[in-house]
C-alpha positions in Angstrom: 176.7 176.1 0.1 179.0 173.5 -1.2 177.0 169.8 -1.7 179.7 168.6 0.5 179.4 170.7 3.0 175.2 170.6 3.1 175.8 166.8 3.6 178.4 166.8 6.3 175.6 169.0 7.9 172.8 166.9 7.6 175.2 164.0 9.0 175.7 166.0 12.1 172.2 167.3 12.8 171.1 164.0 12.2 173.1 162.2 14.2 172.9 164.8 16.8 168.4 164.3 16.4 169.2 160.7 16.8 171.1 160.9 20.1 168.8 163.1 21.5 165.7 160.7 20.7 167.5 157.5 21.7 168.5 159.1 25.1 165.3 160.2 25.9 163.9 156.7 25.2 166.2 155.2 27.6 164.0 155.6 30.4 161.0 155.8 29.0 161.4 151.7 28.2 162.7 151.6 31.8 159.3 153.1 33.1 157.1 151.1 30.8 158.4 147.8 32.0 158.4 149.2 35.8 154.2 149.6 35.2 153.9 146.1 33.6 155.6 144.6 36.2 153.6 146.2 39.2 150.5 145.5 37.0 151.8 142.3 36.9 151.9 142.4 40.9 155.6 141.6 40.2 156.8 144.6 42.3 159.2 147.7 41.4 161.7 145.6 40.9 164.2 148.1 38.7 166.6 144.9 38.4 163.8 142.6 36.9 162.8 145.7 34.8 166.5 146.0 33.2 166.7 141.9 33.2 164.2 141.6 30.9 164.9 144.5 28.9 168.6 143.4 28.4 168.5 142.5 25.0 166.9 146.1 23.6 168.9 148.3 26.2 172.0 146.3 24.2 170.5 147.4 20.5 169.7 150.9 22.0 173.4 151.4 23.1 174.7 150.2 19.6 172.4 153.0 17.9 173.4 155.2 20.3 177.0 154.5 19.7 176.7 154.6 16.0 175.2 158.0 15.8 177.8 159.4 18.2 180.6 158.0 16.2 178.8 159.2 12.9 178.9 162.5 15.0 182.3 162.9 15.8 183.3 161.9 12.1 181.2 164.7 10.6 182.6 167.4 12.7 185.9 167.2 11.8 185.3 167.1 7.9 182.8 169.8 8.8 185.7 172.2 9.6 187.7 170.8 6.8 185.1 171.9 3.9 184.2 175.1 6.7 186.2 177.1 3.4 182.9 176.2 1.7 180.8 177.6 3.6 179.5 181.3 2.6 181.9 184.3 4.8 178.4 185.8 6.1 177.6 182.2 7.9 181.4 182.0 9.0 181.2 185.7 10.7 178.7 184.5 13.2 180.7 181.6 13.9 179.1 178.6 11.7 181.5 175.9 11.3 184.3 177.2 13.4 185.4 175.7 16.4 184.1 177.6 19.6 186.8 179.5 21.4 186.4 179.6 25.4 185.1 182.6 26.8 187.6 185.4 27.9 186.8 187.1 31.7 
């Protein structure tokens, strides 16, 4: 496999890693704060939760956007340097874009 082509891959199953994890952190801050403030005896208060958690939800949402964009940058050079990649991988479908399903 081309260099080119191994690194466009690693972009995208990095980036698509990344989005997973960050989604699935999302709420997990959400429920963390929502048990400190009923330890707290605050309440469940979900707005007081996302008040004070403005600032990281706002840093979360600029990773998450970054890896998306990084995402939909490698995909398209993907199927640019998809020539590089070997005709056994490209028979299964590797690198090509995914055709709908015929009934």
């Amino acid at each position: 496999m081309a260099p080119e082509v191994r690194t466009c891959l690693d972009r995208l199953v990095r980036a698509e890693w990344l989005q997973r994890r960050l989604a699935a952190s999302n709420p997990i801050l959400i429920e963390q704060k929502l048990a400190s403030l009923a330890e707290a005896g605050s309440g469940d208060d979900i707005g007081a939760a996302y008040a004070s958690l403005e600032t990281t939800l706002q840093g979360l949402q600029v990773r998450i956007n970054a890896a998306e964009r990084n995402y939909r940058n490698a995909l398209p050079e993907l199927y640019k340097l998809r020539e590089g990649i070997p005709k056994d991988l490209r028979a299964i479908g590797f690198g090509c874009k995914k055709s709908e399903p015929s009934l």
